[in-house]
PDB file of N, CA, C and O in Angstrom:
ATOM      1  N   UNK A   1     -56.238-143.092  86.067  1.00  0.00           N
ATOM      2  CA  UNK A   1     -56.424-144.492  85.720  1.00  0.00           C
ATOM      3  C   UNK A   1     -56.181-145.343  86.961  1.00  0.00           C
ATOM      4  O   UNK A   1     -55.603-145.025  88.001  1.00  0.00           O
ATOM      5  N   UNK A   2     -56.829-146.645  86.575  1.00  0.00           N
ATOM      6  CA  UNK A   2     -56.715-147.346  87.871  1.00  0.00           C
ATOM      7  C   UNK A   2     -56.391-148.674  87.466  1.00  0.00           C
ATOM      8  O   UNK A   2     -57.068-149.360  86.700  1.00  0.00           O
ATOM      9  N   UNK A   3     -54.937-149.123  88.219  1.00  0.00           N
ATOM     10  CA  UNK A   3     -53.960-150.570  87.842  1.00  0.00           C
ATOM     11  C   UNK A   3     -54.440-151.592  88.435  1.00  0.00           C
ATOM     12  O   UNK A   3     -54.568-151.355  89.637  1.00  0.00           O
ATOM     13  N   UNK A   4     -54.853-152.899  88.070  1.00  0.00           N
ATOM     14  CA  UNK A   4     -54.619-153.642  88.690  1.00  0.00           C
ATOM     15  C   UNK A   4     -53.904-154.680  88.217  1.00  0.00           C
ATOM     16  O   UNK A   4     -53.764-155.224  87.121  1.00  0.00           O
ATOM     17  N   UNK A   5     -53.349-154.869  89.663  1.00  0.00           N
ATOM     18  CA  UNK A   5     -51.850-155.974  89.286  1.00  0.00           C
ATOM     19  C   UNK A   5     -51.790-156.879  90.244  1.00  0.00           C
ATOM     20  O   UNK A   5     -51.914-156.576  91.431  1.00  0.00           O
ATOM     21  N   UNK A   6     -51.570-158.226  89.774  1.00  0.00           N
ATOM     22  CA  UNK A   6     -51.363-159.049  90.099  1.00  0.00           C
ATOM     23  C   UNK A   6     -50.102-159.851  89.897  1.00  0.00           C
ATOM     24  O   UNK A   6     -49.815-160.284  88.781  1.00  0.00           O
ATOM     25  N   UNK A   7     -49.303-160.068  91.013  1.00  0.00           N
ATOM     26  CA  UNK A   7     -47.834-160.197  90.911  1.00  0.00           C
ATOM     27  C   UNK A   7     -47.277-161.374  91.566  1.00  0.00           C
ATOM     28  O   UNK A   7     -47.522-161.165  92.754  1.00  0.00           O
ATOM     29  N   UNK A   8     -46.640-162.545  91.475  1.00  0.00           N
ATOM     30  CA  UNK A   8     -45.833-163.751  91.559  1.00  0.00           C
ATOM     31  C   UNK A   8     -44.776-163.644  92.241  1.00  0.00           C
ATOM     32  O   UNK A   8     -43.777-163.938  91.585  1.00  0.00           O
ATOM     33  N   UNK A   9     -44.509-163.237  93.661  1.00  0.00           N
ATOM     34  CA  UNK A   9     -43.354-162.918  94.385  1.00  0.00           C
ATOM     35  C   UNK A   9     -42.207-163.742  93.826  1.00  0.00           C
ATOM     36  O   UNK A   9     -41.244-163.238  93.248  1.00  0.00           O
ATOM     37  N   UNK A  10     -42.417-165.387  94.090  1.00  0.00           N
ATOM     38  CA  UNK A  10     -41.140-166.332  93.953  1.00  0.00           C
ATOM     39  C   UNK A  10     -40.796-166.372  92.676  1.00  0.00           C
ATOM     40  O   UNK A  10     -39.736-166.877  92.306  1.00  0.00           O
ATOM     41  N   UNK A  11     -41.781-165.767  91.764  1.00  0.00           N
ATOM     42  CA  UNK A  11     -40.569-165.621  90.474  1.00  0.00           C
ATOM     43  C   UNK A  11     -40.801-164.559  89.866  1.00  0.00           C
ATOM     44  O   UNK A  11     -41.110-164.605  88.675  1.00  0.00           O
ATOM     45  N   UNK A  12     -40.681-163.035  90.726  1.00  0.00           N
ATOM     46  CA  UNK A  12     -40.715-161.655  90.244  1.00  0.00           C
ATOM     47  C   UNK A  12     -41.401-161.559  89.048  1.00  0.00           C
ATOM     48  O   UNK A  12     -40.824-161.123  88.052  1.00  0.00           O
ATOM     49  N   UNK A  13     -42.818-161.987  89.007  1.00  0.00           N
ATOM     50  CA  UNK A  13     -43.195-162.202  87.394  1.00  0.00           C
ATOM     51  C   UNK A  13     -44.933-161.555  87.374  1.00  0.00           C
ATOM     52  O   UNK A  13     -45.925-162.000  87.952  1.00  0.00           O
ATOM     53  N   UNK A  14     -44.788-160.374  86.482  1.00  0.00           N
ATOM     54  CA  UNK A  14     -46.440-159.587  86.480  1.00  0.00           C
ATOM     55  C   UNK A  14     -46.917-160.729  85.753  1.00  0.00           C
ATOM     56  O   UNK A  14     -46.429-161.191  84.722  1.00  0.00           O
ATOM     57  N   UNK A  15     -48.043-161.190  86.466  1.00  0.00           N
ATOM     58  CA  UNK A  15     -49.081-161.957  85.915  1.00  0.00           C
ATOM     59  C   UNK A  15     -50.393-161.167  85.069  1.00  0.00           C
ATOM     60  O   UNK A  15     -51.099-161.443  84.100  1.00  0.00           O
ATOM     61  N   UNK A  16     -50.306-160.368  85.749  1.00  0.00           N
ATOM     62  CA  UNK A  16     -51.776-159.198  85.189  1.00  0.00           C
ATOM     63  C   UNK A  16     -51.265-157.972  85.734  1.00  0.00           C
ATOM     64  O   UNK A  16     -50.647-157.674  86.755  1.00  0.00           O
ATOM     65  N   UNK A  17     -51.924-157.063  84.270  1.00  0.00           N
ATOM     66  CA  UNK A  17     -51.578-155.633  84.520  1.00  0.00           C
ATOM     67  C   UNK A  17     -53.131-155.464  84.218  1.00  0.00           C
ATOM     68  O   UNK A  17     -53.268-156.688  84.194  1.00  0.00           O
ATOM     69  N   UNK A  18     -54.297-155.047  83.990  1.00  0.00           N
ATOM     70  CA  UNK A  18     -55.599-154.481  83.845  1.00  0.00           C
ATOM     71  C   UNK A  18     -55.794-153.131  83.976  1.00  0.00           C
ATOM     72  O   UNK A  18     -55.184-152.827  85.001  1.00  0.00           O
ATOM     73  N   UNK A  19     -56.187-152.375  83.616  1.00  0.00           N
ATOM     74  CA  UNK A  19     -56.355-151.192  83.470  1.00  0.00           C
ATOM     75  C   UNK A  19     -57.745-150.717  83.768  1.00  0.00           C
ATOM     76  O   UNK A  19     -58.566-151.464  83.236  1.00  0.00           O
ATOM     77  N   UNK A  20     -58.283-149.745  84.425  1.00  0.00           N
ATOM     78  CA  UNK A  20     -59.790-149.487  84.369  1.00  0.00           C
ATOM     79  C   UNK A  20     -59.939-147.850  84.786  1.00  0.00           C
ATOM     80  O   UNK A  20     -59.378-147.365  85.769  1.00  0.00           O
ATOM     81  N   UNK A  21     -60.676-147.204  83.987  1.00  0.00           N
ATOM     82  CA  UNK A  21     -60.917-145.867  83.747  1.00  0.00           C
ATOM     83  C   UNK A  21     -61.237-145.116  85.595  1.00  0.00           C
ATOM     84  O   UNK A  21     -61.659-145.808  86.521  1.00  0.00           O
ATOM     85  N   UNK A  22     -61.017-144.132  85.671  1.00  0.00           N
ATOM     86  CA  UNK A  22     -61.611-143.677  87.247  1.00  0.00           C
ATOM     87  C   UNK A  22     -62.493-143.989  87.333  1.00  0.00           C
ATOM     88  O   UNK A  22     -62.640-144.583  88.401  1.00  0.00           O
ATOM     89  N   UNK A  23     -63.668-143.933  86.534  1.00  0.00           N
ATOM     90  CA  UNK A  23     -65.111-144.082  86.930  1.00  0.00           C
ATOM     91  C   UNK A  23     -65.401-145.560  87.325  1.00  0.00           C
ATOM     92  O   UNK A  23     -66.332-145.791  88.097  1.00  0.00           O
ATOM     93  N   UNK A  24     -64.567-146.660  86.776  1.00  0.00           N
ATOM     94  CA  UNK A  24     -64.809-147.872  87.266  1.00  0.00           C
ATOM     95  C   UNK A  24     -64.221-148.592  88.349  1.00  0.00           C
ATOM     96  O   UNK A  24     -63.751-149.729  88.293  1.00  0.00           O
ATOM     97  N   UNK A  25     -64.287-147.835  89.343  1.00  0.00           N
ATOM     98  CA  UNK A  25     -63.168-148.524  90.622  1.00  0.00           C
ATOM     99  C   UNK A  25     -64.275-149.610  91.144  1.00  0.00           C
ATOM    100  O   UNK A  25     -63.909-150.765  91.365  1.00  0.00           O
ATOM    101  N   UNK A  26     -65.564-149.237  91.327  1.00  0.00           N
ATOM    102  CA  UNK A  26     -66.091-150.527  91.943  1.00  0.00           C
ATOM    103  C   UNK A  26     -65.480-152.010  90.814  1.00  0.00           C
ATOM    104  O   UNK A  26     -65.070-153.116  91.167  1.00  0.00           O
ATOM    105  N   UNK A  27     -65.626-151.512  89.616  1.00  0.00           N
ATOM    106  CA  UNK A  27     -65.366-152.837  88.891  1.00  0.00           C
ATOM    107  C   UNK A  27     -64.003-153.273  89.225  1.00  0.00           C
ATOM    108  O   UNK A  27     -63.747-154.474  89.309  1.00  0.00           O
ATOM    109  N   UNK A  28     -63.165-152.420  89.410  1.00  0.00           N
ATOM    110  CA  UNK A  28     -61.366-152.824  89.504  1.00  0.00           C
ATOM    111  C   UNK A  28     -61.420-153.579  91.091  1.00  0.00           C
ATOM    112  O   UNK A  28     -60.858-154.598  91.490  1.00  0.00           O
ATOM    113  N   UNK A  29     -62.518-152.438  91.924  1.00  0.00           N
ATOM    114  CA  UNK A  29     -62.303-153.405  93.488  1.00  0.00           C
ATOM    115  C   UNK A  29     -62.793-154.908  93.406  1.00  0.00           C
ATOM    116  O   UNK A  29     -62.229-155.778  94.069  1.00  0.00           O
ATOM    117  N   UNK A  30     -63.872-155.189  92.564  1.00  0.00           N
ATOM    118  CA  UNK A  30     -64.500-156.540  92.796  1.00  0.00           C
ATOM    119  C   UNK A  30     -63.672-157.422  91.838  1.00  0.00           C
ATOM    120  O   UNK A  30     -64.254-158.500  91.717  1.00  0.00           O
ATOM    121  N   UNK A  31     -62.582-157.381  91.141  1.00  0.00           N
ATOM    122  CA  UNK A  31     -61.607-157.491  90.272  1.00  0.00           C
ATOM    123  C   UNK A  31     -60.587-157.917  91.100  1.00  0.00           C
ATOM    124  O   UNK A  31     -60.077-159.020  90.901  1.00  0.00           O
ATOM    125  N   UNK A  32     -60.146-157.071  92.165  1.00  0.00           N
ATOM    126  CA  UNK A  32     -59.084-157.193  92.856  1.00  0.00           C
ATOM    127  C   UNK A  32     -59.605-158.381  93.771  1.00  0.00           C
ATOM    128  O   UNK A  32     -58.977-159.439  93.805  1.00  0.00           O
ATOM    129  N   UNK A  33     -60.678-158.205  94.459  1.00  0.00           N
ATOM    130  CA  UNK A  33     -61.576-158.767  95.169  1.00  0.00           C
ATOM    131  C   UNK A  33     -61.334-160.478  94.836  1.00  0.00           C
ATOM    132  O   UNK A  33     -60.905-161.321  95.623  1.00  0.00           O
ATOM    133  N   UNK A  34     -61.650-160.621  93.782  1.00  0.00           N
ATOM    134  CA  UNK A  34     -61.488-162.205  92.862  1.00  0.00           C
ATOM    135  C   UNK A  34     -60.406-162.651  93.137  1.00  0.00           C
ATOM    136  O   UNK A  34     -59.939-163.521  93.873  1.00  0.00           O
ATOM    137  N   UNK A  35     -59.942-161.655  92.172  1.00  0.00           N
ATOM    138  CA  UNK A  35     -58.098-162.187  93.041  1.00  0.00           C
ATOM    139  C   UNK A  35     -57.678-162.567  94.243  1.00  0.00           C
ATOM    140  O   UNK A  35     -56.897-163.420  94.664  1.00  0.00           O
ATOM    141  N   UNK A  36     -58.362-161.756  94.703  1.00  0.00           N
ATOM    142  CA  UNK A  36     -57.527-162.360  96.331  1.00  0.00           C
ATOM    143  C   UNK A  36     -58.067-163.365  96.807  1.00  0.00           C
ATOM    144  O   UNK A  36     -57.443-164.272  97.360  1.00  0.00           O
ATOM    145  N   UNK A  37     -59.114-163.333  96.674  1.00  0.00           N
ATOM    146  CA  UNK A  37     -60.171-164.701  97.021  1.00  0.00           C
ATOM    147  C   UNK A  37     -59.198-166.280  96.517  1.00  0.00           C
ATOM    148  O   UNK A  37     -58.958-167.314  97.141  1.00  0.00           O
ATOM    149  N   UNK A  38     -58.852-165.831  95.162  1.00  0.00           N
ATOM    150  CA  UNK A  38     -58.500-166.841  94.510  1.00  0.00           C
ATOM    151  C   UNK A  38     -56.788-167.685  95.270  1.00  0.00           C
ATOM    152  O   UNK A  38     -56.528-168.847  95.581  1.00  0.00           O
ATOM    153  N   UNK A  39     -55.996-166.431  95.311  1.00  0.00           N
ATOM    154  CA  UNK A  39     -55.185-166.747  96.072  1.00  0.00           C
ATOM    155  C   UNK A  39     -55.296-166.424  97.764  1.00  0.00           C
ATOM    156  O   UNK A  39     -54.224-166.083  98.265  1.00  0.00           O
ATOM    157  N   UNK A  40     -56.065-166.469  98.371  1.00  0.00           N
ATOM    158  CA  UNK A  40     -56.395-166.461  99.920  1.00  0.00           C
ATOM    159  C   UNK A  40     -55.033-167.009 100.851  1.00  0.00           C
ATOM    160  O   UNK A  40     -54.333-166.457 101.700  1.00  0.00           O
ATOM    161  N   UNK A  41     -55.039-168.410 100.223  1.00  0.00           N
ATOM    162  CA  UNK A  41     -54.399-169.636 101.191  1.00  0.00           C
ATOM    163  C   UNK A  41     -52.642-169.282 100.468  1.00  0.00           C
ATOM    164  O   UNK A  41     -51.800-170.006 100.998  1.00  0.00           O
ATOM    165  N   UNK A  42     -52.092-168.358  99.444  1.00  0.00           N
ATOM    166  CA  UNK A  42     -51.159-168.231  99.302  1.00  0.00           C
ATOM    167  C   UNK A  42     -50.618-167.281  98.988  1.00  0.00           C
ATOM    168  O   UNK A  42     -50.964-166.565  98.048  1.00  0.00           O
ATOM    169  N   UNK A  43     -49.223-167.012 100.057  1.00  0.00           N
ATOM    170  CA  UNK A  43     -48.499-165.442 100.039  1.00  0.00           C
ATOM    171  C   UNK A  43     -47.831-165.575  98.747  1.00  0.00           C
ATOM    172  O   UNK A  43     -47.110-164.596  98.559  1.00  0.00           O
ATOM    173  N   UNK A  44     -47.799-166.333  97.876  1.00  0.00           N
ATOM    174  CA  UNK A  44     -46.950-165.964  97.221  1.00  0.00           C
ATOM    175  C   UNK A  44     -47.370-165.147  95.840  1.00  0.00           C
ATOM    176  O   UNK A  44     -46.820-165.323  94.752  1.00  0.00           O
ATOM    177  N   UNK A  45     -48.582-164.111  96.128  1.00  0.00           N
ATOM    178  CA  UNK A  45     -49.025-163.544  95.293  1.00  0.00           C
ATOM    179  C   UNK A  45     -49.391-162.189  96.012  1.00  0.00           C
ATOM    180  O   UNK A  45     -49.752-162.114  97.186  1.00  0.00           O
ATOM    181  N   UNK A  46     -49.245-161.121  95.137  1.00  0.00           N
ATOM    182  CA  UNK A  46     -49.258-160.015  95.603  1.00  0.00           C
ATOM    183  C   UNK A  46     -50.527-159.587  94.190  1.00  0.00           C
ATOM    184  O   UNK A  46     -50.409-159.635  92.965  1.00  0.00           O
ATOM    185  N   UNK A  47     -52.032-159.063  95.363  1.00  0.00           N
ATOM    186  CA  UNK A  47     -53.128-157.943  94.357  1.00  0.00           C
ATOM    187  C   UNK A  47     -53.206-157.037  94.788  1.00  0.00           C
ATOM    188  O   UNK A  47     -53.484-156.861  95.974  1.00  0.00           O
ATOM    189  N   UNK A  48     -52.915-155.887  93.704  1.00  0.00           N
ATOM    190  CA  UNK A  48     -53.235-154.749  94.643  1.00  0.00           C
ATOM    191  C   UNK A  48     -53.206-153.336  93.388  1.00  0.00           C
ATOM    192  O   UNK A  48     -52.310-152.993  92.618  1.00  0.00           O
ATOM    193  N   UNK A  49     -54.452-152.827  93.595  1.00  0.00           N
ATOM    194  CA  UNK A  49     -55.066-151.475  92.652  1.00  0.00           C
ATOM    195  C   UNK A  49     -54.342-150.601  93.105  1.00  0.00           C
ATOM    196  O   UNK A  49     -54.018-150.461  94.284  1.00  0.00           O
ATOM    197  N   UNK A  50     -53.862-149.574  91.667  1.00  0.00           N
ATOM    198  CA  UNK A  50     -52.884-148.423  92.528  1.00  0.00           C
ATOM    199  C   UNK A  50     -53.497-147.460  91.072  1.00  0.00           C
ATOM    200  O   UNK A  50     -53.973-147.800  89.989  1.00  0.00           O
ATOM    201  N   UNK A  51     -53.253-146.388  91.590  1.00  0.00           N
ATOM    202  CA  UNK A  51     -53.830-145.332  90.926  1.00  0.00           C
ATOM    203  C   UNK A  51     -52.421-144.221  90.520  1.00  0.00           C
ATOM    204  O   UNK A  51     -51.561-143.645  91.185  1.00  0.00           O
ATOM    205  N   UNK A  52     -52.716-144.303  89.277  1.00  0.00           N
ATOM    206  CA  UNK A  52     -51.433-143.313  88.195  1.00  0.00           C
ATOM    207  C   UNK A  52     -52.264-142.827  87.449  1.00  0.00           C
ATOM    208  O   UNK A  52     -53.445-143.175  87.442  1.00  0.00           O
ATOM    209  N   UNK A  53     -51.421-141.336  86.195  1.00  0.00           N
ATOM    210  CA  UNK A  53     -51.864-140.966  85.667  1.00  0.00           C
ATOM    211  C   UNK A  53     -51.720-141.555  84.330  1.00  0.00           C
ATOM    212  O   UNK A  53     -52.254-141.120  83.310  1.00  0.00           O
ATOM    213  N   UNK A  54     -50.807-142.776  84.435  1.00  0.00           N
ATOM    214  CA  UNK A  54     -50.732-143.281  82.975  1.00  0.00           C
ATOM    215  C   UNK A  54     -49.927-144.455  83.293  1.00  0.00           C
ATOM    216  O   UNK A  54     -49.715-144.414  84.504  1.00  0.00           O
ATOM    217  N   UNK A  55     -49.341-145.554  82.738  1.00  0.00           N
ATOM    218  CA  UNK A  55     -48.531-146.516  82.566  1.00  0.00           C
ATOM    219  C   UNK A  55     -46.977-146.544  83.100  1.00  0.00           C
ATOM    220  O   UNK A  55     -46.425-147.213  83.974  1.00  0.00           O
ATOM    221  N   UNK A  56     -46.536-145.588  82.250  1.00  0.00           N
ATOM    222  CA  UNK A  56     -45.705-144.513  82.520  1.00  0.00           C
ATOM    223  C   UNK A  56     -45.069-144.449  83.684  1.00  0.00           C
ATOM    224  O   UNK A  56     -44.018-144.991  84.027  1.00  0.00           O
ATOM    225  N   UNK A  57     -45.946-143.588  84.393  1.00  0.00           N
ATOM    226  CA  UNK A  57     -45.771-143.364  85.809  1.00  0.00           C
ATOM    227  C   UNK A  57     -45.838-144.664  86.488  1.00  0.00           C
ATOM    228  O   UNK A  57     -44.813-145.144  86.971  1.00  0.00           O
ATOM    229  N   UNK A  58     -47.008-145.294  86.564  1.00  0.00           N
ATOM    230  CA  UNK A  58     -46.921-146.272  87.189  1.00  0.00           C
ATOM    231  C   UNK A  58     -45.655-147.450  87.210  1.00  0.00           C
ATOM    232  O   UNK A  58     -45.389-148.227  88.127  1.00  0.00           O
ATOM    233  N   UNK A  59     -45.255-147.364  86.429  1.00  0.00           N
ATOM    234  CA  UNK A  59     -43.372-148.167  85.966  1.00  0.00           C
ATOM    235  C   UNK A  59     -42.563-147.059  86.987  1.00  0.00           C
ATOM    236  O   UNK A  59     -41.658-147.477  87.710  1.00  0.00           O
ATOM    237  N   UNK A  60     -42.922-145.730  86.995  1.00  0.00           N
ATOM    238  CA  UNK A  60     -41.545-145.085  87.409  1.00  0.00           C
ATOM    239  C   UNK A  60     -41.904-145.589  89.064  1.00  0.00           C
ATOM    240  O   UNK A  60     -41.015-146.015  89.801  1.00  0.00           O
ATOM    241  N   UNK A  61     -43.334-145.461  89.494  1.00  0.00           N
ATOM    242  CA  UNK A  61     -43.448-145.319  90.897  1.00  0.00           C
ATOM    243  C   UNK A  61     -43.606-146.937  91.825  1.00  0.00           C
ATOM    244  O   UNK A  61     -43.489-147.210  93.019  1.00  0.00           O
ATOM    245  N   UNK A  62     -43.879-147.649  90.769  1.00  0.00           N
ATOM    246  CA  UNK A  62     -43.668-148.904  91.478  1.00  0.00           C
ATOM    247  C   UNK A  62     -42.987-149.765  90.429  1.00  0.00           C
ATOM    248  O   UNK A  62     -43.660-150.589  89.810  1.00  0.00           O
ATOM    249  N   UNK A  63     -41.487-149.598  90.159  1.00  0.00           N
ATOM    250  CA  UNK A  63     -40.981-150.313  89.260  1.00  0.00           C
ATOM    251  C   UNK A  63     -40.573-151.491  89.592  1.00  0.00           C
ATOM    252  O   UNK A  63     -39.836-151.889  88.690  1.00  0.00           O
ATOM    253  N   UNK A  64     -40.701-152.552  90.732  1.00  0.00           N
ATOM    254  CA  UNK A  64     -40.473-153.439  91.262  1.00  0.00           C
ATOM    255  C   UNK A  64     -41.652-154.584  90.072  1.00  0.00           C
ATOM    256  O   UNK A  64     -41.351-155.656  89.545  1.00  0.00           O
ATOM    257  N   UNK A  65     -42.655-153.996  90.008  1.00  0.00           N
ATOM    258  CA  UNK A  65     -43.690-154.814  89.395  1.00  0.00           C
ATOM    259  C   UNK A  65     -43.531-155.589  87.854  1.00  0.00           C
ATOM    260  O   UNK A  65     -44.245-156.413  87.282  1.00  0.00           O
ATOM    261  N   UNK A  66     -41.943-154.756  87.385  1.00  0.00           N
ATOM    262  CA  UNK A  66     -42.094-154.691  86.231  1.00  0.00           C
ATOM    263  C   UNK A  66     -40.817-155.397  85.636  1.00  0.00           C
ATOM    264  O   UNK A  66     -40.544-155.787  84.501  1.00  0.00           O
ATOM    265  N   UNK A  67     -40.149-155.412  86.820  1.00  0.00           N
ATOM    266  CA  UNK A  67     -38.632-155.958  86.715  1.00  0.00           C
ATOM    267  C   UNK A  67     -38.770-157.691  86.858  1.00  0.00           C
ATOM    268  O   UNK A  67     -39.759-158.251  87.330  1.00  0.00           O
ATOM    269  N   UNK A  68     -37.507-158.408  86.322  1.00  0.00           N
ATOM    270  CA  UNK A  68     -37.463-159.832  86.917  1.00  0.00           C
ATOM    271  C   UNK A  68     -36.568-160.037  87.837  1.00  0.00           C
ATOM    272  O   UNK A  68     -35.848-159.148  88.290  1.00  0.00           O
ATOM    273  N   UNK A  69     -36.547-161.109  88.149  1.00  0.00           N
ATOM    274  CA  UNK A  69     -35.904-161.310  89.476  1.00  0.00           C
ATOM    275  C   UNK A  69     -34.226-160.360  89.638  1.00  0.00           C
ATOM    276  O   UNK A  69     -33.820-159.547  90.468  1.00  0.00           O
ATOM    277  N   UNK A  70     -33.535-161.053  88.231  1.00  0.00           N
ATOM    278  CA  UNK A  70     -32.024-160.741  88.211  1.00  0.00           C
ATOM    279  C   UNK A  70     -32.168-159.212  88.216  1.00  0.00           C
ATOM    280  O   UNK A  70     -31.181-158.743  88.783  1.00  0.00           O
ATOM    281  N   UNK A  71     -33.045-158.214  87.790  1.00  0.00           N
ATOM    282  CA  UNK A  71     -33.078-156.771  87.072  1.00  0.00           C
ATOM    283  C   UNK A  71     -33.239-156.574  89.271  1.00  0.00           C
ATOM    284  O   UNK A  71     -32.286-156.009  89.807  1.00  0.00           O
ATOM    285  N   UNK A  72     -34.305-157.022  90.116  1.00  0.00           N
ATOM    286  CA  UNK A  72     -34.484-156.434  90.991  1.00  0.00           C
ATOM    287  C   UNK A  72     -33.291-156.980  92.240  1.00  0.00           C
ATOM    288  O   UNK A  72     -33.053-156.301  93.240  1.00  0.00           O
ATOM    289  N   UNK A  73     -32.625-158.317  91.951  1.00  0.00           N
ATOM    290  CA  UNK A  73     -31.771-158.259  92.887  1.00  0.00           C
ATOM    291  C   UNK A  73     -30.402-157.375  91.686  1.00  0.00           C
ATOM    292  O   UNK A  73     -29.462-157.298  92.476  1.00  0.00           O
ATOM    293  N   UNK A  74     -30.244-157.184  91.276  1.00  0.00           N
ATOM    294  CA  UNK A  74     -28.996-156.107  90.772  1.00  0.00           C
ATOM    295  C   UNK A  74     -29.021-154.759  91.525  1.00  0.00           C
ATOM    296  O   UNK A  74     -28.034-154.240  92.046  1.00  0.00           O
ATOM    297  N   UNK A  75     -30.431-154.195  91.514  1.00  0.00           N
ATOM    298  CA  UNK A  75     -30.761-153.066  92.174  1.00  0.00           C
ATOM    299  C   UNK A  75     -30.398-153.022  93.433  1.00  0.00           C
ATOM    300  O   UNK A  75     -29.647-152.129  93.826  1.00  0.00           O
ATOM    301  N   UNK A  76     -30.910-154.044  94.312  1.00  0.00           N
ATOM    302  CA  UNK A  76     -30.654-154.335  95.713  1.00  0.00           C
ATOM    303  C   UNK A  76     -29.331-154.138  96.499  1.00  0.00           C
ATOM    304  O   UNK A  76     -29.271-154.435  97.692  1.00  0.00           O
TER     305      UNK A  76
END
């Protein structure tokens, strides 16, 4: 499967999680593509497609995405 996420640095907050089957990466790239376009002029957004075998995983391997602010500075 293929994630795309779109993420709110200054307030640790998933804006979009999207999901799209392997076979559709052109659609997830021109997806991601939008996104970034949209925020160009500002860092304070993080897009970016990552590839897991399920949800799941994707929480274990980038769990930063999923946490809020207080959950990721506790960790720190």
């Amino acid at each position: 499967m293929i994630y795309l996420i779109e993420y709110q640095r200054s307030a640790g907050r998933l804006l979009r999680l999207e999901t799209f089957s392997d076979d559709a990466r052109s659609a997830a790239e021109q997806a991601r593509m939008k996104l970034e376009l949209a925020h160009r002029d500002d860092s304070d957004y993080e897009v970016v497609l990552l590839d897991a075998e399920s949800e799941t995983a994707l929480r274990e391997t980038h769990g930063r995405y999923f946490k809020d602010i207080a959950a990721l500075a506790a960790a720190a």
